[in-house]
C-alpha positions in Angstrom: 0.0 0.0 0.0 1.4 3.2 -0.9 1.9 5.6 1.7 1.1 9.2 0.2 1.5 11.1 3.2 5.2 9.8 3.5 6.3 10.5 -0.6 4.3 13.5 -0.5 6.7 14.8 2.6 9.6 13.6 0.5 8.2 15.8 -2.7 7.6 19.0 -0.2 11.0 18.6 0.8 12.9 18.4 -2.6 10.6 20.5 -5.1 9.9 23.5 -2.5 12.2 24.2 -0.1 9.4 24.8 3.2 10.5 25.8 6.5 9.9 22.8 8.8 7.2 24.8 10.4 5.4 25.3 7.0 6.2 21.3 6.2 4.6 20.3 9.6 1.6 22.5 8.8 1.5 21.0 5.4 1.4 17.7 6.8 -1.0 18.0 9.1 -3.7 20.0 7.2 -3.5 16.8 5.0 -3.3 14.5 8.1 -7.0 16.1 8.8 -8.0 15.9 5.2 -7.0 11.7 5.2 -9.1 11.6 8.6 -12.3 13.5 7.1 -12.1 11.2 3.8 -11.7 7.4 6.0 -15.0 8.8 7.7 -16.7 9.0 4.8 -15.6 6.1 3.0 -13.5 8.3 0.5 -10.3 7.1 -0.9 -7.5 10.0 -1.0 -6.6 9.0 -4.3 -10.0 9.0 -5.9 -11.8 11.8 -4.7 -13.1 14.7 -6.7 -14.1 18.2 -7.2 -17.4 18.1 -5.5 -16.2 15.9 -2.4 -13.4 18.4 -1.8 -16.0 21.4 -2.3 -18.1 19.5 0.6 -15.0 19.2 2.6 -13.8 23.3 2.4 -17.9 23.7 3.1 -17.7 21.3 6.6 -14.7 23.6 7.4 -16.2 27.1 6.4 -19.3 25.7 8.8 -17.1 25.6 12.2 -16.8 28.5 13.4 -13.3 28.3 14.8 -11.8 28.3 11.0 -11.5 31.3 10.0 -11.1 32.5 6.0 -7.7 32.3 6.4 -7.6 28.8 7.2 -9.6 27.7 4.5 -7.3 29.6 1.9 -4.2 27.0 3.9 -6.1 24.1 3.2 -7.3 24.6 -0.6 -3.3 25.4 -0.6 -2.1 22.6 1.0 -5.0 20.5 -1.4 -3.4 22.2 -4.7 -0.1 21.0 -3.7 -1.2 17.7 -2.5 -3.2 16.8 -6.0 -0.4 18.3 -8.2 2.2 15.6 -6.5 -0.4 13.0 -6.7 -1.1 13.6 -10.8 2.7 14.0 -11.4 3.3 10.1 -9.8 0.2 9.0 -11.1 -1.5 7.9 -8.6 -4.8 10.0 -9.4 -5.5 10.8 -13.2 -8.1 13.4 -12.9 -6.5 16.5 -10.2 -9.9 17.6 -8.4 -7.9 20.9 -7.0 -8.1 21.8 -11.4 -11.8 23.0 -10.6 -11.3 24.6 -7.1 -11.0 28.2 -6.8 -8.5 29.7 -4.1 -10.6 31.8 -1.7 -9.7 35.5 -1.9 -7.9 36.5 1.2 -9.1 39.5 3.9 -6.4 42.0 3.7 -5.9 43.1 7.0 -3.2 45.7 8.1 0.0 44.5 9.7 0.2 46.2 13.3 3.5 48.1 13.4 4.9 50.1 17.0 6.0 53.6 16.6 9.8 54.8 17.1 8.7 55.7 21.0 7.1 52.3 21.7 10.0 50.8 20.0 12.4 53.0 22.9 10.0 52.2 25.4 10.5 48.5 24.5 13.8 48.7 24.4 14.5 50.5 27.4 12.6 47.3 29.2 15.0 45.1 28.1 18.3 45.3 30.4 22.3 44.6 29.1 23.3 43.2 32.6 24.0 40.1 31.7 24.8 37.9 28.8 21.4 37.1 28.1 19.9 40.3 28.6 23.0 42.0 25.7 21.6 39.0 23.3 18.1 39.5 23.8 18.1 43.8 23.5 20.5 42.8 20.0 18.1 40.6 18.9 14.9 43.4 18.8 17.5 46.0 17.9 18.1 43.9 15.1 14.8 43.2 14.2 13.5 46.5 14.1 16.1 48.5 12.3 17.0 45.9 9.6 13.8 43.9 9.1 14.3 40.9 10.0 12.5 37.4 9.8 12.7 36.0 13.0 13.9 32.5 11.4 16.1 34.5 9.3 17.9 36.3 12.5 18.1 33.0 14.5 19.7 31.1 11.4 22.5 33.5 10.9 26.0 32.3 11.1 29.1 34.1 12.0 30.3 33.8 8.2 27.7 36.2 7.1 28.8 38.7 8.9 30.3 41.6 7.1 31.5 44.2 9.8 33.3 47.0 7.9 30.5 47.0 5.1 27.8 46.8 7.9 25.7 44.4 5.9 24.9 40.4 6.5 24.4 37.9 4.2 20.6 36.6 5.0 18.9 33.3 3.7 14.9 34.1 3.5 12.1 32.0 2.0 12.3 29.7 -0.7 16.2 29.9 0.5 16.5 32.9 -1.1 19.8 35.0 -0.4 19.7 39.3 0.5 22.1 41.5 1.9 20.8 43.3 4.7 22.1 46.8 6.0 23.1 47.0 9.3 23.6 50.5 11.6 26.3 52.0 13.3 24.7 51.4 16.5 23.9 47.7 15.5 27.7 47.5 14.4 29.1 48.3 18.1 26.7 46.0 19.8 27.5 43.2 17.4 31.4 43.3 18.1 30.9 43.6 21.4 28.3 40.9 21.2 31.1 38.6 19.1 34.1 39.8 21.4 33.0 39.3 24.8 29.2 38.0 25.0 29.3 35.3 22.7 32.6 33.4 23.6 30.9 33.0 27.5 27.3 31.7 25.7 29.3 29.3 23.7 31.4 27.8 26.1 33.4 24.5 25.1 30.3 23.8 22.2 31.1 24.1 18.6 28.5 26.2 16.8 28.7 28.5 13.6 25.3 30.3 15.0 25.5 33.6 15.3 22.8 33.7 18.6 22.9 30.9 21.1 21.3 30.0 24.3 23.0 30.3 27.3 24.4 26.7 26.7 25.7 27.2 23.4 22.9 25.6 21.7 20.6 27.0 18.9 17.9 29.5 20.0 13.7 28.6 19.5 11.5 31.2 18.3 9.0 30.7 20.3 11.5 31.9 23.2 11.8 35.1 21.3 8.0 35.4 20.7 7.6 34.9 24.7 10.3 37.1 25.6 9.1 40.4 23.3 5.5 39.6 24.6 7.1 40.1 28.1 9.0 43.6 27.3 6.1 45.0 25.4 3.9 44.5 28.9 6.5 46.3 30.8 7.0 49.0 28.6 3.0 49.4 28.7 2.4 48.7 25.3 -0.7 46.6 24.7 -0.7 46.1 20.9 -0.1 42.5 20.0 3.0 42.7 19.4 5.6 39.6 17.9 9.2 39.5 16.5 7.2 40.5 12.9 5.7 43.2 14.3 9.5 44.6 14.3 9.4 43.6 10.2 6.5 46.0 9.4 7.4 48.7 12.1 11.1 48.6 10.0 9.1 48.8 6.7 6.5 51.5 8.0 9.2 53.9 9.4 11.6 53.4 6.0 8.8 54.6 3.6 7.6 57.6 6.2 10.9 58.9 5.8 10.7 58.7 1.9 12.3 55.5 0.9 11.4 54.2 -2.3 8.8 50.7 -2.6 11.8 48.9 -4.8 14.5 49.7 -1.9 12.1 48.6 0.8 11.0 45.3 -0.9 14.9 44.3 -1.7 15.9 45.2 1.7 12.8 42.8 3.4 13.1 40.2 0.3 9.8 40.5 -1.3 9.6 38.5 -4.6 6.6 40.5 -5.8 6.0 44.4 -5.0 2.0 43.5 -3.9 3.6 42.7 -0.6 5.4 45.8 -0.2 2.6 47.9 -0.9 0.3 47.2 2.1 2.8 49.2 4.0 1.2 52.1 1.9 -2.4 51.7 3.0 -0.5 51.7 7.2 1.0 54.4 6.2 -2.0 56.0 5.3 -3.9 54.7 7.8 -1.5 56.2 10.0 -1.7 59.8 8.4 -5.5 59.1 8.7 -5.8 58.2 12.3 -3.6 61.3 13.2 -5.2 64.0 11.2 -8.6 63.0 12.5 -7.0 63.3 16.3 -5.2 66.6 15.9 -7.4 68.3 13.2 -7.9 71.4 14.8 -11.5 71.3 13.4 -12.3 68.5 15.1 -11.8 70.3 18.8 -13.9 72.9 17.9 -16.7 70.3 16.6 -16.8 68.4 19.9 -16.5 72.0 21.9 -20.0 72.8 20.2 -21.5 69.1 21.3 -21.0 70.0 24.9 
């Protein structure tokens, strides 16, 4: 018996290059899929159109899915029946007459240069952990970071003098990212005299460690920034992307160009950069309808 789940792992793994996150999500959307189809006496490699319409429509009824979720699934579905037709196991592909749900644009939150100080301020240099951790947001923040990207770095990707580092994104796709003067100091401090104590006696080309000399977890960091922003007062929901956009947000208020911003964060297509216009607007919105002087002189005549 032919185990799809298994080859199909093997084909995500050769012909796309996922993040092992995005591969375990991949596998278990179709884990859920396999589940749904043995209850209703379906075979994965025979079903069709209609029986994959009624499955999206059983998830679009709970009300814990939300759009988003069903967009991953038809995904993950596409993918799934494109490997299946290529190795013959299913003639017809079903996903051929499935449309991929539009997706609700929603506005990435973003902190402003005084939450970001606030945040920072929050987060101490008194000890070895502490100088990592306030790097690790500064480096985030002002050169647009993917978290995965930042915690992947190695030390031979590091160019001081030309203050850039060589980063490996999605799709292992390589950018050089600009770094600052003020990131440049912390760094070689960081490499001169925090690092070596992290390390220890363990053998490791990462550029951040734990304080074993092991590789960092993301969810750490995601735990950890949750825990400054509370202290600083901050009560946006705020993650190590939320850094990403604020980077983005602040470079185009202060006139950068889309093309610059979209090679700096590694965008393949433009459309992603743009929504950084519509905060931006929003942005200029929300603060000309709180300090439009109009406006005081409107709610003076309600009272």
């Amino acid at each position: 018996m032919i185990d799809y789940k298994k080859e199909f792992q093997e084909y995500l793994v050769v012909n796309r290059s996922l993040s092992l996150a995005s591969l375990n999500s991949y596998l278990s959307e179709l884990d859920l899929f396999s589940y749904y189809c043995s209850k209703h006496n379906i075979k994965l490699c025979e079903v069709n159109s209609e029986e994959i319409r009624d499955y999206l429509k059983y998830l679009s009824n709970d009300e814990q899915n939300a759009k988003n979720t069903i967009i991953h699934t038809t995904t993950v579905l596409r993918s799934f029946y494109i490997f299946m037709a290529k190795m013959h196991y299913q003639d017809k592909n079903p996903m051929l007459m499935i449309d991929l749900p539009i997706k609700a644009k929603t506005l990435p939150t973003f902190i402003t240069l005084d939450e970001f100080n606030r945040i920072m301020d929050c987060i101490p240099e008194d000890t070895n952990v502490n100088f990592r951790n306030h790097l690790i947001v500064e480096m985030l923040y002002d050169s647009g970071f993917r978290i995965s990207e930042l915690l992947n770095l190695t030390l031979n990707s590091i160019e001081l003098e030309a203050r850039t580092i060589k980063c490996k994104g999605k799709g292992s796709k390589e950018r050089m990212v600009m770094i600052g003067d003020y990131e440049k100091e912390l760094l070689i401090q960081y490499l001169d005299e925090i690092r070596p104590q992290l390390v220890g006696n363990h053998k490791t080309n990462l550029l951040f460690v734990t304080n074993r000399g092991g590789a960092m977890d993301r969810s750490y960091v995601f735990k950890k920034i949750k825990e400054y922003a509370l202290a600083a007062g901050i009560s946006k929901n705020i993650s190590p992307h939320t850094f990403r956009h604020s980077f983005a947000t602040s470079m185009l208020e202060n006139d950068a160009d889309l093309r610059t911003i979209q090679t700096l964060l590694g965008h393949g297509d433009i459309s992603t950069t743009q929504i950084y216009t519509h905060v931006t607007t929003k942005h200029l919105r929300d603060n000309y309808n709180k300090y439009n002087p109009l406006k005081g002189l409107k709610d003076d005549n309600k009272k």
